[in-house]
C-alpha positions, 0 to 999 in steps of 0.5 A: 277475280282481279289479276294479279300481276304476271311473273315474267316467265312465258310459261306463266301467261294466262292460259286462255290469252294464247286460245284466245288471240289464235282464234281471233287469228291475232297471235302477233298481239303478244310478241313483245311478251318476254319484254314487259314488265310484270305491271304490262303484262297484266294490264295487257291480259286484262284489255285482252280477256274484254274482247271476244274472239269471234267478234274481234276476227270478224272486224279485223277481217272485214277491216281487210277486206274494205281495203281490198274493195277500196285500192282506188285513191279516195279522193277519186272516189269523192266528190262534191255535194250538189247545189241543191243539197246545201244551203247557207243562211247568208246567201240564200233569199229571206223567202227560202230562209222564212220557210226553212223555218216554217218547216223546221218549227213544224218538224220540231213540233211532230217530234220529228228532231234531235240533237246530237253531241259527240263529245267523247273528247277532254278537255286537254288542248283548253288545259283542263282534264275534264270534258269540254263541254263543262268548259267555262268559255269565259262568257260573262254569265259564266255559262258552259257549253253544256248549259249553252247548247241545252237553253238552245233546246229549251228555246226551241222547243219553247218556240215551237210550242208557241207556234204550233200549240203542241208539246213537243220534245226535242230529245238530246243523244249524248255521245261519250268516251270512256273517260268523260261518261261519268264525269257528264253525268255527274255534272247534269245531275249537279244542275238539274239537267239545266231545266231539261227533263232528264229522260230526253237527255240520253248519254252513251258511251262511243264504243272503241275497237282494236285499230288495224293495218291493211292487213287485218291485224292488230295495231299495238299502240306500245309493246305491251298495249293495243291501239284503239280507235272509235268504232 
């Protein structure tokens, strides 16, 4: 049933959240309690009551525990890629570039390739409160991101067909938020996945969790909110 909103009496906290947050091992969460308002204070409840207990001890734990494995300064513990392990098309040879193609037409052509898209983030630095990828970037055919990115994929399949003659599929993973899942969707399927067959275009949400400090607890955004960062 929805929550209603909470007097603002202690007493009157739902009963699990204190269980709750003690077997989670993060009582501090619900410190500002006293101070929210009736509206805060349910909103916090109902983000609380999502998450369960035993996994939210275990990420605040090993969150803990990777700052106790890693006190070195991280840059001493990275370093640069080798030589051989990189390339760029502007430097490299026309031989050595002809037989990355070769080799990317066949991996194409044995299903062996896919397209990943992070985009979890709106569109709020390009002024505008939907997702960036149906941002128009002011092409003279008008196209979005998501109608450029998905002709590439048409193009390349189409090319690696022609090749090779084999059918071939190179499947597009979505990567979304919570805020920009729905509206992607709706917008593929207002055009038609852009000449895509719907069930290679796979969309997921990128799952958010409780950030925390070195010490394994819980970081509040706001008195009355947790701070939540991409899991």
């Amino acid at each position: 049933s929805p929550l209603l909103p909470l007097p603002l009496s202690r007493a009157a906290m739902p009963r699990l959240l204190p269980e709750l947050l003690a077997e989670a091992g993060q009582p501090e969460v619900l410190r500002f309690w006293e101070q929210l308002s009736a509206e805060e204070r349910r909103l916090l409840a109902a983000e609380l009551e999502r998450l369960e207990p035993g996994e939210l001890r275990a990420h605040c734990e090993e969150a803990a525990r990777a700052r106790q494995r890693h006190t070195e300064p991280r840059d001493r513990l990275m370093e640069p890629l080798p030589g051989e392990a990189t390339g760029s098309s502007i430097r490299t040879d026309t031989e050595s570039l002809r037989s990355w193609r070769e080799r990317g037409f066949h991996e194409i052509s044995e299903n062996h390739v896919a397209v990943l898209l992070l985009a979890g983030g709106q569109g709020t630095r390009l002024g505008v409160q939907y997702p960036k990828g149906m941002y128009d970037v002011g092409l003279p055919s008008g196209k979005t991101l998501y109608q450029i990115q998905a002709e590439r994929i048409r193009k390349v399949q189409q090319l690696a067909e022609e090749k090779l003659s084999k059918k071939c599929t190179v499947p597009w993973y979505i990567m979304t938020s919570e805020f920009t899942l729905e509206p992607t969707q709706k917008f593929f399927t207002l055009h038609n996945y852009f000449g895509l067959v719907k069930s290679n275009v796979v969309m997921f949400e990128q799952q958010m969790l409780p950030a925390v400090d070195f010490n394994g607890k819980i970081i509040l955004e706001q008195k009355g909110k947790i701070a939540m960062a991409p899991g």
